[in-house]
C-alpha positions as MATLAB code, in Angstrom:
seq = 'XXXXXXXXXXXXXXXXXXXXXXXXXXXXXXXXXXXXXXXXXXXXXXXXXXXXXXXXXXXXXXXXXXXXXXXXXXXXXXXXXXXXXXXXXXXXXXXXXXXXXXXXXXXXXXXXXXXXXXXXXXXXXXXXXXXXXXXXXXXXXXXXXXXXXXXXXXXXXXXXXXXXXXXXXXXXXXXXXXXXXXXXXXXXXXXXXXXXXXXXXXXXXXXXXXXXXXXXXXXXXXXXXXXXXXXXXXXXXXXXXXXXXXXXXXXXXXXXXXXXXXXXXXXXXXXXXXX';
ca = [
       0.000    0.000    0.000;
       3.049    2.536    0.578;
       4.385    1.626   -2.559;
       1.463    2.558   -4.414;
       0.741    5.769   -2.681;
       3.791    6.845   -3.331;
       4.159    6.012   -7.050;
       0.827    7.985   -7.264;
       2.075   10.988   -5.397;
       4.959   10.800   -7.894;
       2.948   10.816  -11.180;
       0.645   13.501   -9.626;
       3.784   15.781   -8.586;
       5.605   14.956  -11.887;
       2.230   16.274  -13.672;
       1.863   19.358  -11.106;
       5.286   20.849  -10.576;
       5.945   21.503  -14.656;
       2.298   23.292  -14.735;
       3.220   25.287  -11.397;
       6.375   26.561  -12.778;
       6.610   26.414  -16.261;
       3.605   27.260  -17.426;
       0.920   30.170  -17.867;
      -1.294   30.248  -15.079;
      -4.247   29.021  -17.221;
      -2.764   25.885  -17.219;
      -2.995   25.349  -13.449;
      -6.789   26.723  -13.569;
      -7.365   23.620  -15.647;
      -5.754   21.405  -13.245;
      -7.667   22.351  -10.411;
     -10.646   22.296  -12.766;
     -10.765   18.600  -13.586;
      -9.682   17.888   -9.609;
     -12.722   19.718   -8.586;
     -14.790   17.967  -11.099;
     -13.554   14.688   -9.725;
     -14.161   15.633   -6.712;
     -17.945   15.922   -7.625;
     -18.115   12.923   -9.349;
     -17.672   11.532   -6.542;
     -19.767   13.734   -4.561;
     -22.699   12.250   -6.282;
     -21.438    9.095   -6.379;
     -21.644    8.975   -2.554;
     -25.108   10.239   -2.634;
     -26.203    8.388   -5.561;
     -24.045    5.202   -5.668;
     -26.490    3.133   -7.733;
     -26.946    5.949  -10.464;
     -23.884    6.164  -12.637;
     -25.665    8.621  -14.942;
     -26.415   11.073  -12.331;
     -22.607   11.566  -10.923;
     -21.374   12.498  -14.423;
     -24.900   14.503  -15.224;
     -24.132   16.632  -12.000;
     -20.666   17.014  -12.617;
     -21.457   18.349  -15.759;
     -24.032   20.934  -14.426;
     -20.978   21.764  -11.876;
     -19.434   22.375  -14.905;
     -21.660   24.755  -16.668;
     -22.047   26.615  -12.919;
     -18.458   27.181  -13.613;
     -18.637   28.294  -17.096;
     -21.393   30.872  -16.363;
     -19.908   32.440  -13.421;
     -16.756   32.733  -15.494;
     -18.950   33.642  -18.512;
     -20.433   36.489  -16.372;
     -17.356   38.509  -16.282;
     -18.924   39.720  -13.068;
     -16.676   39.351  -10.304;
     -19.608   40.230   -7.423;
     -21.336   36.667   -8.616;
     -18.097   34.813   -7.487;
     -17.921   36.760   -4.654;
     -21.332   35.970   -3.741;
     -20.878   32.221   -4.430;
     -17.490   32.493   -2.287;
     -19.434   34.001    0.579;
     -22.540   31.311    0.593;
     -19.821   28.709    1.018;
     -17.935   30.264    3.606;
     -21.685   31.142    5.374;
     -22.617   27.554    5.336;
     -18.474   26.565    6.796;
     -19.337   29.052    9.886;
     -23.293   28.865   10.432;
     -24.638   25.695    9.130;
     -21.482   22.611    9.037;
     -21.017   23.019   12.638;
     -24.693   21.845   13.819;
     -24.221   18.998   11.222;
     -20.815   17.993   12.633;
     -22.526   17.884   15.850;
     -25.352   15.633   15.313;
     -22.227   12.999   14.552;
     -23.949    9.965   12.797;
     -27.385   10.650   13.647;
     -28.453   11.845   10.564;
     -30.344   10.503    7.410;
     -28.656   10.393    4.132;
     -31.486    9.871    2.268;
     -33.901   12.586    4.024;
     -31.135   14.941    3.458;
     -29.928   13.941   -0.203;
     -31.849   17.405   -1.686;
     -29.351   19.369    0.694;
     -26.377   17.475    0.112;
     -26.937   17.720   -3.704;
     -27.672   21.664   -3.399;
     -24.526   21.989   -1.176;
     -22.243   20.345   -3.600;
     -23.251   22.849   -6.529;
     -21.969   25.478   -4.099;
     -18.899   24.814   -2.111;
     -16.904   22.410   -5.072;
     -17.553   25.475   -7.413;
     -16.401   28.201   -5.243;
     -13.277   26.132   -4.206;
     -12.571   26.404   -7.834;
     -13.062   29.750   -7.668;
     -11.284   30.631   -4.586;
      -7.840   28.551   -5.643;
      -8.005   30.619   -9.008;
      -8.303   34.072   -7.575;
      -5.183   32.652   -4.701;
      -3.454   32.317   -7.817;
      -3.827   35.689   -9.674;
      -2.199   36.916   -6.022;
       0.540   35.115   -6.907;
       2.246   31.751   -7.206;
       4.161   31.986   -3.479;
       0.712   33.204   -2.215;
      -1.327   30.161   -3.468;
       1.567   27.491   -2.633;
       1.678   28.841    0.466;
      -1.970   29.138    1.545;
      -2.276   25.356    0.239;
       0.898   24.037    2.256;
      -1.071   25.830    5.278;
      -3.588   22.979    5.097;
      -0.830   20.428    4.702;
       0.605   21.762    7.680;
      -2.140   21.657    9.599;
      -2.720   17.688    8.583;
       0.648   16.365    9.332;
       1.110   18.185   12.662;
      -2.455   16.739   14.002;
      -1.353   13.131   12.621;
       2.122   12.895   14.237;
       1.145   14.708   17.142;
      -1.894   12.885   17.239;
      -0.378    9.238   16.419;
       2.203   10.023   19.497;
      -0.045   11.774   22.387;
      -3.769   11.391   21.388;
      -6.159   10.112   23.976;
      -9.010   12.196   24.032;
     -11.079   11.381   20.580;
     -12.290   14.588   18.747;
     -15.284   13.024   17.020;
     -15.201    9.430   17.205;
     -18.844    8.835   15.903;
     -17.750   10.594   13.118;
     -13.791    9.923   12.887;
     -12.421    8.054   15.896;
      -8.750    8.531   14.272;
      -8.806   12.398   15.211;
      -7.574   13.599   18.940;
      -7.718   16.661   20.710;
      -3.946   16.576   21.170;
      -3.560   15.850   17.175;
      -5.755   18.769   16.415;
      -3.992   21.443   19.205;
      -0.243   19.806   17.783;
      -1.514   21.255   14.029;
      -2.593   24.038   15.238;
       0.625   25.056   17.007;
       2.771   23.578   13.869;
       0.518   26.236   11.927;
       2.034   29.041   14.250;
       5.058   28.399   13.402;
       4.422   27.748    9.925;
       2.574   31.289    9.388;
       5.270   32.861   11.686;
       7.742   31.423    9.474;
       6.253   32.927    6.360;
       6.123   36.317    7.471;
       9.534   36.038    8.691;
      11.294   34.103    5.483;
       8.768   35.560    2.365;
       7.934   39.037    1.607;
       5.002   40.185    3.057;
       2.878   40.422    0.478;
       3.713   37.304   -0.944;
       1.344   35.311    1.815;
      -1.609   35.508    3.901;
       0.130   35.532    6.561;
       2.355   37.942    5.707;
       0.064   40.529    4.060;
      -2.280   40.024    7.326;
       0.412   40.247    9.762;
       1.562   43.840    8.376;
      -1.321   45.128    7.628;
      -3.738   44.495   10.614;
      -0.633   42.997   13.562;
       0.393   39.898   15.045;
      -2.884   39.038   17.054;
      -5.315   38.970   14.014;
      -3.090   37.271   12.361;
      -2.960   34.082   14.869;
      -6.562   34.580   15.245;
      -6.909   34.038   11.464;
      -4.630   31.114   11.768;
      -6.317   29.179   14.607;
      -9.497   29.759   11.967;
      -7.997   28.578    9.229;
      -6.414   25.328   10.767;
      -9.852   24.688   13.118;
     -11.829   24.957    9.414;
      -9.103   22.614    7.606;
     -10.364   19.818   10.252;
     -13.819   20.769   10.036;
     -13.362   19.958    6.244;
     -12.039   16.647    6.826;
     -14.313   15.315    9.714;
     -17.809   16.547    7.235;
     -16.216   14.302    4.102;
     -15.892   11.928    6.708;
     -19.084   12.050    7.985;
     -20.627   11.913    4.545;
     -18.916    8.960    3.907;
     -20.000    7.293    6.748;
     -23.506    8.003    6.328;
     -22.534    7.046    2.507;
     -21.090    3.644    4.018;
     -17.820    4.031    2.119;
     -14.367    4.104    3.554;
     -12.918    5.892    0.190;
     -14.665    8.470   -1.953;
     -13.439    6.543   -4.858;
     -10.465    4.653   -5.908;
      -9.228    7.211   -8.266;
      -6.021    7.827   -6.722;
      -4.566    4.140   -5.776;
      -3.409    4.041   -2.417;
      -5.010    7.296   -1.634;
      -8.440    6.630   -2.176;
     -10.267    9.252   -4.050;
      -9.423   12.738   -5.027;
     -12.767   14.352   -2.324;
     -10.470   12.567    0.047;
      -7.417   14.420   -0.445;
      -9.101   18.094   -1.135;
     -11.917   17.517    1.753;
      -9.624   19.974    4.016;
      -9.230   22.779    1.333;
     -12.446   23.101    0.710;
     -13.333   25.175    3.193;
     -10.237   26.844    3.478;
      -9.996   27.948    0.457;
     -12.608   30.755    0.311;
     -11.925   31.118    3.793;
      -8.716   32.081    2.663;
      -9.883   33.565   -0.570;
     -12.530   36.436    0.863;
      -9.783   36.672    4.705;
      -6.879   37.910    1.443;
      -9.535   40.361   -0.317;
      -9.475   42.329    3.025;
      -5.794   43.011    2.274;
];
């Protein structure tokens, strides 16, 4: 299994780094394009497993969401679509976290459905505009997330006791999720430090508004990267899947790698506009 997750992280890296660096920033658009629309393949697919037709029908009217808003030329409409996902991350995902695995997949299909027309998009959305800040500003903001997932595993793997959500995710600790958060201090520290300041969040935020909003935006940032992964968890769960797909060998599907940026990243996208 370690040999095949890391021949895939190889191909995947070997595909990403040339686009990254070599080439326009269109290029990397389309990258995270046809991620995203993985991603809600297999979106529907957990909501609609016995349907075939209706995962690549709804990842096609993802697609054409997309194409409008981009169509549009109207930045306020991806704005607005930015700020219903990051809404539903503060206001509505916590109250679904907390009723664990007491929940009904098929009374709430409609939602789910609805949902995934809104946050998958505006990821899209919010990883493209990262971008036009600059390549140091997206890497960065994405390697935040990282961050934030190895610290809570290592930390969590060596001191966890106290289970964060076990309905939901009895892999997560307390301790795992307080050791990312503290890696992610001294990961944003580090960038404002090491980069120039208006290459990264952290950075921009830290000279334009001080120290303390800065942290504060970080412990928001690294408590919403979890939140991400524990709701694709729970969906999966109420799904009764242990993978989203088996797209990525060794890694499972692509919704389970991107789970944490996707609220992040127009956490991060609409946090950067204030700067």
């Amino acid at each position: 299994m370690l040999k095949t997750r890391v021949i895939t992280a190889l191909v995947l890296l070997a595909v990403l780094l040339p686009i990254l660096f070599l080439l326009p920033p269109i290029y990397i658009g389309i990258f995270f394009l046809l991620a995203l629309l993985a991603a809600t393949w297999e979106w529907s697919r957990l909501l609609t497993p016995h349907s075939p037709r209706s995962a690549w029908l709804y990842t096609l009217f993802c697609l054409v969401i997309i194409l409008f808003l981009l169509g549009m030329k109207n930045p306020s409409w991806q704005f607005a679509l930015l700020l219903l996902a990051v809404i539903f991350w503060f206001f509505i995902a916590p109250f679904i976290l907390a009723k664990g695995m007491n929940l009904s997949l098929q009374r709430l299909r409609p939602f789910y459905v609805v949902l995934g027309l809104i946050l998958l998009p505006a990821t899209w959305f919010a990883l493209v505009f990262l971008r036009e800040l600059g390549l140091m500003f997206l890497l960065s903001t994405i390697a935040f997330v990282w961050v934030a997932d190895i610290g809570a595993y290592f930390v969590g793997k060596a001191f966890g006791k106290r289970k964060l959500a076990i309905q939901i995710s009895p892999g997560k600790s307390v301790e795992g999720a307080i050791g990312g958060l503290l890696l992610c201090y001294g990961y944003a520290f580090l960038c404002v430090f090491y980069l120039p300041f208006e290459s990264s969040l952290f950075g921009a935020w830290a000279i334009r508004f001080g120290w303390a909003p800065m942290f504060l935006m970080v412990t928001v940032l690294t408590a919403f990267s979890i939140f991400g992964d524990l709701f694709e968890s729970q969906l999966k769960r109420l799904a009764g899947v242990k993978d989203s797909s088996h797209l990525l060998p060794g890694h499972g599907g692509v919704l389970d790698r991107v789970d944490a940026l996707i609220p992040t990243m127009p956490i991060a996208a609409l946090l950067a506009g204030f700067v």
